[in-house]
N, C-alpha and C positions, 0 to 999 in steps of 0.2 A: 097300960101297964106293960105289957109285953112288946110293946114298940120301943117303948123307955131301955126293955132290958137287949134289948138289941143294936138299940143305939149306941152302946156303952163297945171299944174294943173285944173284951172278952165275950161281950155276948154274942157278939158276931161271929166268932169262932166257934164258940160252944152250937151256934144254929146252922152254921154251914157242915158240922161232923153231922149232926143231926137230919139234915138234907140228904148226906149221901149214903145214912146208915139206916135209917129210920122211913124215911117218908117212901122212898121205894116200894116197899113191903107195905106199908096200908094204899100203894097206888095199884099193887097187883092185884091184892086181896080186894079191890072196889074194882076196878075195871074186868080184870080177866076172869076172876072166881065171882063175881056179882054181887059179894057182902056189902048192901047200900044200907045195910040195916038186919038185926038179929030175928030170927022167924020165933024166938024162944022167949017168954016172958019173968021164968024166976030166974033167980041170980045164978044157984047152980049150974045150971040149962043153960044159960047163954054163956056161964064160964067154960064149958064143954065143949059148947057148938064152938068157940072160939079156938082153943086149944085143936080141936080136930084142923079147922081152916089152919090153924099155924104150922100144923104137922106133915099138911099137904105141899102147905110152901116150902116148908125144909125140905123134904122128903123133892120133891119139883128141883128145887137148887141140887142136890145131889144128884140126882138122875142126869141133870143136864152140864153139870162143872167137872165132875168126876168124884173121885172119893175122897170123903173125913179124911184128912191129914191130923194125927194122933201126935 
């Protein structure tokens, strides 16, 4: 199914914005920060531990790009 939708023009398009926006971010979050998997087993909890990891990497990207442009 997803090879289907990629073989299609648009899909291709739609997977390479995806590539350059997207998959970054869960390669940093697995490699550099070590999330191969949640330490936290209810829903809550792992929505938390998530949102912290996301916050680290914004919070990373600014430190290192320079400042929120408003």
């Amino acid at each position: 199914m997803a090879q289907a939708k990629t073989d299609i023009p648009m899909g291709r398009h739609i997977y390479s914005k995806r590539l350059g926006t997207v998959e970054p971010v869960f390669g940093n979050l697995e490699s550099n920060k070590g999330l191969k998997r949640f330490t936290l087993r209810v829903k809550d909890k792992v929505n938390a531990q998530w949102l912290l990891y996301c916050m680290v990497h914004n919070i990373e990207k600014i430190a290192t790009q320079g400042q929120v442009m408003h």
